[in-house]
C-alpha positions in Angstrom: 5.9 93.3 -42.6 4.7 96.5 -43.3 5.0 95.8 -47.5 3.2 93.0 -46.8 0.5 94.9 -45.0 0.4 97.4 -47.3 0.4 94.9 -50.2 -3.0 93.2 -48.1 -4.6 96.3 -48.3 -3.9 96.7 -51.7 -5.1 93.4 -52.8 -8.3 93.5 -51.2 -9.9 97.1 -52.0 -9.6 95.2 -55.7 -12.6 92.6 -55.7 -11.1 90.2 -58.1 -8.9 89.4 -55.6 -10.9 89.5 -52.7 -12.4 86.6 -54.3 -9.2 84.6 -54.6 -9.2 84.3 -50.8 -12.1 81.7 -50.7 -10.7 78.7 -52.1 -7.6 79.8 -49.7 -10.4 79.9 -46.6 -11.6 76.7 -48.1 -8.6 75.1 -48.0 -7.5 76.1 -44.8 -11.5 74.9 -43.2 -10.6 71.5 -44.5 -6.9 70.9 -43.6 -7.2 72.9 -40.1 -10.5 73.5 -38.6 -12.9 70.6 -39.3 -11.2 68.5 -37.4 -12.1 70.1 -33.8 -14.7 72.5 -34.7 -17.4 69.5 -33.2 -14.7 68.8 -30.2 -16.9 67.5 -27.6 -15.8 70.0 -25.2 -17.4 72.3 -27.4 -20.6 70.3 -28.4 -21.2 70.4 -24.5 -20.2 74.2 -23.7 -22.8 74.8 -26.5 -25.7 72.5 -24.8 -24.8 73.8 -21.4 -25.8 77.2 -22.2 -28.4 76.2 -24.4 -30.1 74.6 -21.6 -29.3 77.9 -19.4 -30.3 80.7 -22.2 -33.8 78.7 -22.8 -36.7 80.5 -23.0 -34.6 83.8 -23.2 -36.4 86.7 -24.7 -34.9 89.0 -28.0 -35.2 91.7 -25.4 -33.3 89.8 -23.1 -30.3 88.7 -25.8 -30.1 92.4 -27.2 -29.8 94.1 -23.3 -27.0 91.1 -22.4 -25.1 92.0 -25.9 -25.2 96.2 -24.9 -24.4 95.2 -21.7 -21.2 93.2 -23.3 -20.7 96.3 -25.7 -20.6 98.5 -22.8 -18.3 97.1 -21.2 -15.6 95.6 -23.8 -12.7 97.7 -22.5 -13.5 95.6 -19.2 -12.9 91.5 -19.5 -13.2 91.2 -16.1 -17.1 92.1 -15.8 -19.1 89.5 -15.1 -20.7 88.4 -18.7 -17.8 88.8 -20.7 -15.8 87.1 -17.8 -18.3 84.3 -17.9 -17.3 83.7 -21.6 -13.4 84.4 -21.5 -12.9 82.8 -18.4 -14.7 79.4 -20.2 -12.8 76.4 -19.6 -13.2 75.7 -23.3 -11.7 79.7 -24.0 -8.6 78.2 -22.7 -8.9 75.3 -25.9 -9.3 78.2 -28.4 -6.4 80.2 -27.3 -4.0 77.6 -27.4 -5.3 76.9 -31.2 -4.8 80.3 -31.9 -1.3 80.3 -30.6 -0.5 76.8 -32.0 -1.7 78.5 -35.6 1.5 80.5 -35.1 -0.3 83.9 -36.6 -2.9 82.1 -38.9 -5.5 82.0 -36.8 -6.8 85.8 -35.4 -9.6 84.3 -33.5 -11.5 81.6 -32.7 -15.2 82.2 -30.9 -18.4 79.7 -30.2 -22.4 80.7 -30.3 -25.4 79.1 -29.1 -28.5 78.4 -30.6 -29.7 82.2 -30.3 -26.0 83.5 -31.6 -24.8 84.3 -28.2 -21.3 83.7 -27.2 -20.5 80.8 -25.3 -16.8 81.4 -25.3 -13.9 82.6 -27.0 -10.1 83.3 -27.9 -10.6 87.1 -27.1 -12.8 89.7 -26.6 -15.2 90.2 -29.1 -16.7 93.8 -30.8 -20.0 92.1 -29.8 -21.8 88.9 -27.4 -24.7 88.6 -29.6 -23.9 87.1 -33.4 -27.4 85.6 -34.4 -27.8 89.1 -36.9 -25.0 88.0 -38.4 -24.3 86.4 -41.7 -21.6 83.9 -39.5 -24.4 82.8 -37.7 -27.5 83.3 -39.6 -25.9 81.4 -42.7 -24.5 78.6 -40.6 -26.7 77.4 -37.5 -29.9 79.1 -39.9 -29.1 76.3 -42.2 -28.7 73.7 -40.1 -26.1 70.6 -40.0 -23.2 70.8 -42.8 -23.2 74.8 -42.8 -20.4 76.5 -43.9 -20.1 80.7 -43.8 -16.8 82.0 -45.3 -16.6 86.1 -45.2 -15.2 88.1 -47.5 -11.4 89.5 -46.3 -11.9 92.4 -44.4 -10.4 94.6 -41.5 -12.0 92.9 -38.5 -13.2 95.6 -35.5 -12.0 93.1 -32.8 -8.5 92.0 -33.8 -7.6 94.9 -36.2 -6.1 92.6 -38.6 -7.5 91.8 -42.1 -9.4 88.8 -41.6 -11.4 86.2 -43.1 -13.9 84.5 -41.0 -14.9 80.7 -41.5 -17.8 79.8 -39.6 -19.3 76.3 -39.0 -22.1 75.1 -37.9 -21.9 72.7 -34.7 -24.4 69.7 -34.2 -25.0 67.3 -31.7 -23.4 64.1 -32.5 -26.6 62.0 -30.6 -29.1 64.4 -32.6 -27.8 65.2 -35.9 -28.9 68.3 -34.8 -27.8 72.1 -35.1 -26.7 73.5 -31.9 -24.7 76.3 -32.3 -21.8 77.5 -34.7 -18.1 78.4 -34.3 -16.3 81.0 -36.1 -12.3 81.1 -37.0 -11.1 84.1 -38.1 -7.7 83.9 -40.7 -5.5 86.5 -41.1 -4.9 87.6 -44.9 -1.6 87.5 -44.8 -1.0 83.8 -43.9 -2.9 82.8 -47.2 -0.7 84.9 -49.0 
């Protein structure tokens, strides 16, 4: 395991093959994630707290995502409770486990890139400064972000993260997004 770790890390300080992890992402978005990433459960955990966050102000999203910062070492506070303890949190571990390693990490945003839930604790609440979110729910329905291979903060693994955007299936609309993150070694 350790070889293999080492041989990760290797790989991906060389950016040629950095870049051979995309079609591998690409691959494994197709055959793995689009079929649940617009699960109803989902599409209504997003809508609920869209409804709920409305009208929220930047200053408002930035002091709930230092509050969530803050406290990270804590899941049992009340905001990053609200998100772990999400009915649908429960859906994302068990794909995580089912993924038998694959999957590091599975985690759903709202329309302003907040967190609605989510396998684990995320380094952060608020991803709408993000390339996962801005290059996703920015651009609307059909959306696809897939991140370079990198060490992730959160899961300490190296990672690539393929993030989706969600849409109302009544609207056609953008709602939120969803990001998966894939651990390197299972594409090796």
């Amino acid at each position: 395991m350790r070889l293999v770790s080492t041989l990760a890390a290797l790989l991906l300080s060389v950016p040629a093959f950095a870049d051979e992890f995309t079609p591998a992402l690409e691959a494994y978005m197709n055959d793995e994630i689009s079929d649940w990433a617009n699960d109803p459960a989902i599409v209504a955990a997003i809508k609920a707290q869209n409804d709920a966050h409305a009208g929220l102000s930047q200053d408002q999203i930035e002091e709930m995502d230092q509050e969530w910062r803050a406290n990270v070492g804590d899941p049992s506070t009340p905001l990053l409770a609200a998100v772990l303890n999400h009915p649908v949190s429960d859906d994302l571990r068990a794909r995580v486990e089912a993924s038998m390693g694959a999957m590091t990490e599975v985690f759903v945003m709202d329309e302003h890139g907040l967190n609605v839930a989510a396998s684990d604790v995320t380094s952060d609440m608020w991803q709408g400064d993000e390339a996962k979110f801005q290059q996703t729910y920015g651009n609307g329905a059909g959306s696809v972000h897939i991140s370079e291979v990198e060490l992730d903060e959160s899961t300490q693994r190296y990672q690539g993260q393929i993030s989706v955007t969600i849409v109302d299936p009544n609207s056609g609309n953008a709602i939120g997004a969803i990001t998966v993150g894939v651990d390197a070694e299972s594409l090796l």
